[in-house]
N, C-alpha and C positions, 0 to 999 in steps of 0.2 A: 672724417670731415666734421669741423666745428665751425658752431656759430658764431658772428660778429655783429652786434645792435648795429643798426641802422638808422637813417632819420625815415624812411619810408619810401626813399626815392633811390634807394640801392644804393648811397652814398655813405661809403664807413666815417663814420663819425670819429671813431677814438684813435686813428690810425692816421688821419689825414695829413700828420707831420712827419709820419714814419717812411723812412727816404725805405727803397724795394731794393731786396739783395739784390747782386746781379744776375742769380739765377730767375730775380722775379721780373729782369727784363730780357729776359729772351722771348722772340717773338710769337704767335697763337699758336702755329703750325708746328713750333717746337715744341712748347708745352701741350699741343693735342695729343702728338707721340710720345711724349716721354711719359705722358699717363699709359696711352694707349700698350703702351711697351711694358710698364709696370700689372697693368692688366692682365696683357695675356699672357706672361713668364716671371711674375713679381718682380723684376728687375731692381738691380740695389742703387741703379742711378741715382743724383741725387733732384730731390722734386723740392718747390716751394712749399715755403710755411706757411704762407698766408696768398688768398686771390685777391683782387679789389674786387670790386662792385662790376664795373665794365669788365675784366678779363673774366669774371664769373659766366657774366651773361652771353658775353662770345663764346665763350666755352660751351653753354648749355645750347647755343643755336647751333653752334657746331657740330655736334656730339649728335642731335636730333635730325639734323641733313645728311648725315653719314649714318644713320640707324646702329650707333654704336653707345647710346647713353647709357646704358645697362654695365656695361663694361667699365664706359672713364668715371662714372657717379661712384661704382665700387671699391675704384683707385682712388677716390677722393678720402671714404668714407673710412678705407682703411690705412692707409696715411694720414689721418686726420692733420687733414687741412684745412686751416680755418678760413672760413667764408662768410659773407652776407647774411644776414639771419633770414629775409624775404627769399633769397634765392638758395638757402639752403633747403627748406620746404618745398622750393619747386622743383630742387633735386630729387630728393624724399619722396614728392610725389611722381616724378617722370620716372623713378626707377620700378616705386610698388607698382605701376600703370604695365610697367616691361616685365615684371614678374608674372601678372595677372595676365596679359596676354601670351606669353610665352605656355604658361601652362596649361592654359587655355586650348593653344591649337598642341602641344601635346599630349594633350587627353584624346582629341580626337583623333591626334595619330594614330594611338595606342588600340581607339575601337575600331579605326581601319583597318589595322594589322589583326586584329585578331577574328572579321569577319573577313579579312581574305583569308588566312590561316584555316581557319573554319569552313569555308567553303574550297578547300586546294587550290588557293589561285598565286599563281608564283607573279611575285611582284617586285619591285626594286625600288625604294625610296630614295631623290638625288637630292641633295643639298642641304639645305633649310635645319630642321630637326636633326636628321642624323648627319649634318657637318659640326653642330650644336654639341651632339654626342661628343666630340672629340677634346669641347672645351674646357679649363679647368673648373668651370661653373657654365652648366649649360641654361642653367633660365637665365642667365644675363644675357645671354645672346637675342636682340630683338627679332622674333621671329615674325613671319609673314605666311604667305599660305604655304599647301604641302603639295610636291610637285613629285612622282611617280612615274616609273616606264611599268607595260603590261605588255608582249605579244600579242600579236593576233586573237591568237585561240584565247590566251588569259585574260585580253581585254573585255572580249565577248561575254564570259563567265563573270567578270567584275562588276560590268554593266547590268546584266542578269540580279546580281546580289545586291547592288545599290537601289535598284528599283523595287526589289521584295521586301528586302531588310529595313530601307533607308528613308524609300520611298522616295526618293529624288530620280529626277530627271535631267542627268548631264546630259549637256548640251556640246554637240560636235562643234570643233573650229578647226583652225589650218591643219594645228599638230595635236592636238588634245582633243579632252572631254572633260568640261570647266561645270565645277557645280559647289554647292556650299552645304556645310551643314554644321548646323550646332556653330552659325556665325563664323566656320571659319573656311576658308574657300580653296579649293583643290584645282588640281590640275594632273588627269589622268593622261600622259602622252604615250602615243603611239607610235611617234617619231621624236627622237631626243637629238637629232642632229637636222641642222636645216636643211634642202636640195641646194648642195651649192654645186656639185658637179656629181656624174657617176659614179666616178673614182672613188671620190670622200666618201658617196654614200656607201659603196661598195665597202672600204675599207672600216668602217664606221659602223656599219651592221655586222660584221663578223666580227670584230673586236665584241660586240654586246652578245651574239650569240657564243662566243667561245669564254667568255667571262665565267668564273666560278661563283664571283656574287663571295658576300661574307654577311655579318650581322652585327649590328650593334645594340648596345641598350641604352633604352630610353625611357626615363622614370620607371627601370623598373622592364619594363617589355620589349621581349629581344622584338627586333625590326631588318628584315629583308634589306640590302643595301648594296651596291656593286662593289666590288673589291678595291683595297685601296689606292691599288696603282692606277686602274679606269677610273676611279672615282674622282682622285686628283687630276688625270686629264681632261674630266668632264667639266669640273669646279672652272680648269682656266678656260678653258674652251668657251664656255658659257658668261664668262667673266669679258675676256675679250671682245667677243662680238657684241656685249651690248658697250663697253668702252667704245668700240667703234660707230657703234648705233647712238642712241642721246646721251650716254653716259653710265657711270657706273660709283657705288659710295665704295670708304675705302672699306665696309665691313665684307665683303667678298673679298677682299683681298686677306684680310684677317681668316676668313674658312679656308683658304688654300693653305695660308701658310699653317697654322693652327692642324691640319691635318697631316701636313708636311712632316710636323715633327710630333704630333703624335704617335702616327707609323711610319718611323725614318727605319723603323726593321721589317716592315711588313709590305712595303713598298717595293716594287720589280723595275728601280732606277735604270736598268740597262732596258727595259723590254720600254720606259717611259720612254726615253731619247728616243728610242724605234721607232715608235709611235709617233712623237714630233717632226720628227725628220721626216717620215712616210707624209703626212700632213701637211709639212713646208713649213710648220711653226716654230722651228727651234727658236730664233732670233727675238721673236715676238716673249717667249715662255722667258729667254734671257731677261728679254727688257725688264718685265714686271715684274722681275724675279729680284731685279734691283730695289724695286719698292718693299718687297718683304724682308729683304737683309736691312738696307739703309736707315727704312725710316720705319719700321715694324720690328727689327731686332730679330730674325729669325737666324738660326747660328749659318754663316757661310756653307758651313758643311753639312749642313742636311740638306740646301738644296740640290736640284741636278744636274744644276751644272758650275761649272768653273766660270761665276761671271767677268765679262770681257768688260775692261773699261769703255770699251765704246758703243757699246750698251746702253752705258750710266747716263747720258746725255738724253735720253728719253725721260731719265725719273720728271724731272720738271712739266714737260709736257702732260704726264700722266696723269698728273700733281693737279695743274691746270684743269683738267676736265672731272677729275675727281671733285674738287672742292667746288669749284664752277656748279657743273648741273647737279651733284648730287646722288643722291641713292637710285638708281636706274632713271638718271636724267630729269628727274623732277622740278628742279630749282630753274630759276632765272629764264623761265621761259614766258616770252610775250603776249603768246595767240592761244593760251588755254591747251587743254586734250586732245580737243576734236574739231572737225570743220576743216573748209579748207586755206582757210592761215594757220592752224596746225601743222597743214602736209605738207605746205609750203615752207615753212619755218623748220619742220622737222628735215625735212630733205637738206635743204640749207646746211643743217648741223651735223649731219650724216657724209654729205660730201667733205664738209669741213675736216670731220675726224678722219676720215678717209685720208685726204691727203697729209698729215700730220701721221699717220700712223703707216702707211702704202706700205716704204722703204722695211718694214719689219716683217711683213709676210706678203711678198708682193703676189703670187697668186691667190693664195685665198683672199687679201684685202680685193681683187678686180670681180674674184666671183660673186663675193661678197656683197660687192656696191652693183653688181649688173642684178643679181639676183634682188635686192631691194627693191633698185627701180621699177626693174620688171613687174615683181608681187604687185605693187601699189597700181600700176598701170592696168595689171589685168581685174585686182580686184576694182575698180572704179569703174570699170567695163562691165565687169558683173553686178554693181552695182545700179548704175543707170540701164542694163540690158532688161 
């Protein structure tokens, strides 16, 4: 990425006669992928030579609603593509910001792992860090907090060592035991699949009991992790339901696929389909599956299935709500976090994706929305109780 003087108002001065190839008018959405493609697989496509001032700036609010700036800033910087000189520093700086935090919470992954290790406590790190691990630069990947499965018994023992070692005090909620340290915030669950029915839970627990688990490394310290074939069911599974819920950015979509084809040999693609199909999700896994080949670049043939063209009429929808709300539904919303124009609003956009998404897993989409309603109704009960 190179700089371009400016008068101070992000307006390129020495350029402003210079007519834009035609690659430099394809629209934001194409140029957010064609980096983001370039990123995650260096792709030889070809990329502009120059940004303007406004397509910079779209870019960097884009890149930051999607918690993918670490990624498309490094496709800039290594393509050198000359940019704004004001907004090239704010590159410079959004990226060192994604380094610093990224390494941040993988330091303290690293002491988590080795005070479970230390005390015998078998553990399994999901997503975050060790989907990270997979990347071909994993500090570019923005990370967020560090989310874990423990057993029963291993919970107990964990909770035991955090309180001795650590001195913190997680704090119980639905599925977890949520606490922070060293600024960076965890999430130790005891349940990694929601109660949508018996069944699920049934099939769902014994899949994680009979799992052999594998490990990765992470700056350096190997890390506890489930195996790649549950892993990858866990990534869409988890990816999906908040798509259905306020939203999802497309950087989960980047972990699935990013894992996808790191282990396209290590992955049990017959025993995956099994799994989908036992579940009711093949249809749904197809859809999104469209977003990872289409417009992410992931090779047809590493994913798991043979996608069906009528499928492909979902990418747009998904598209929609992706850029819409953002990194787990963050963006464009009216009534704030909390309160009840929150619940209100949030409900609203829940039935919403609901019905845009039904037809792709029609029973888990109905357990799905009866089990939300339900939650909220009871917790509100318990709440005024």
């Amino acid at each position: 990425m190179q700089r371009t003087n400016t008068d101070g108002h992000g307006q390129i001065i020495e350029s402003e006669e210079v007519r834009e190839s035609p690659m430099q008018k394809v629209n934001m959405k194409e140029l957010f992928f064609a980096l983001l493609r370039n990123a995650l697989w260096h792709s030889d496509e070809p990329l502009p030579k120059k940004l303007t001032a406004q397509r910079m700036a779209k870019l960097l609010w884009g890149v930051e609603q999607q918690t993918v700036g670490g990624l498309v800033i490094e496709a800039l910087v290594r393509n050198k593509i000359e940019v704004p000189e004001d907004l090239y520093y704010e590159a410079i700086g959004m990226i060192y910001q994604i380094q610093q935090s990224s390494q941040q919470v993988t330091d303290s992954l690293k002491a988590f792992a080795g005070l479970m290790d230390e005390g015998g406590v078998h553990y399994v790190v999901v997503k975050g860090q060790a989907a990270a691990s997979y990347y071909p630069n994993p500090i570019l990947r923005e990370a967020g907090d560090i989310d874990y499965y423990c057993d029963e018994a291993n919970m107990a023992r964990s909770l035991r060592l955090l309180r001795e070692k650590w001195n913190v005090e997680p704090m119980k909620a639905e599925a977890d035991y949520q606490y922070e340290y060293h600024g960076v915030d965890f999430e130790g669950h005891f349940m990694l699949s929601r109660r949508y029915s018996k069944r699920w839970d049934s099939y769902w627990e014994q899949l994680l009991r009979e799992d052999p688990g594998t490990e990765v490394t992470v700056d350096g310290t190997r890390v506890k992790t489930l195996s790649p074939t549950l892993h990858t069911l866990y990534i869409f599974l988890h990816l999906y339901h908040h798509l259905l819920e306020l939203g999802i950015g497309i950087r989960q979509f980047c972990d699935w696929a990013v894992m996808l084809h790191a282990c396209r040999t290590d992955i049990d693609q017959e025993a995956l389909r099994r799994h989908l199909k036992a579940l009711g999700m093949e249809r749904a896994y197809r859809a999104c599956g469209w977003v990872l080949v289409e417009c992410l670049g992931l090779p047809q043939e590493e994913f798991t299935y043979k996608l069906k063209e009528g499928d492909r009429r979902y990418v747009e929808r998904i598209l929609r709500v992706v850029f819409y709300r953002g990194n787990m539904g963050k963006y464009n919303k009216r009534s704030g976090f909390s309160g009840w124009k929150h619940n209100v609003e949030a409900t609203g956009i829940k039935v919403s994706h609901f019905l845009k998404f039904m037809p792709l897993a029609p029973s888990f989409s109905c357990r799905w929305i009866a089990s939300e309603l339900t939650r909220k109704f009871f917790l509100k009960l318990r709440q005024h109780s």
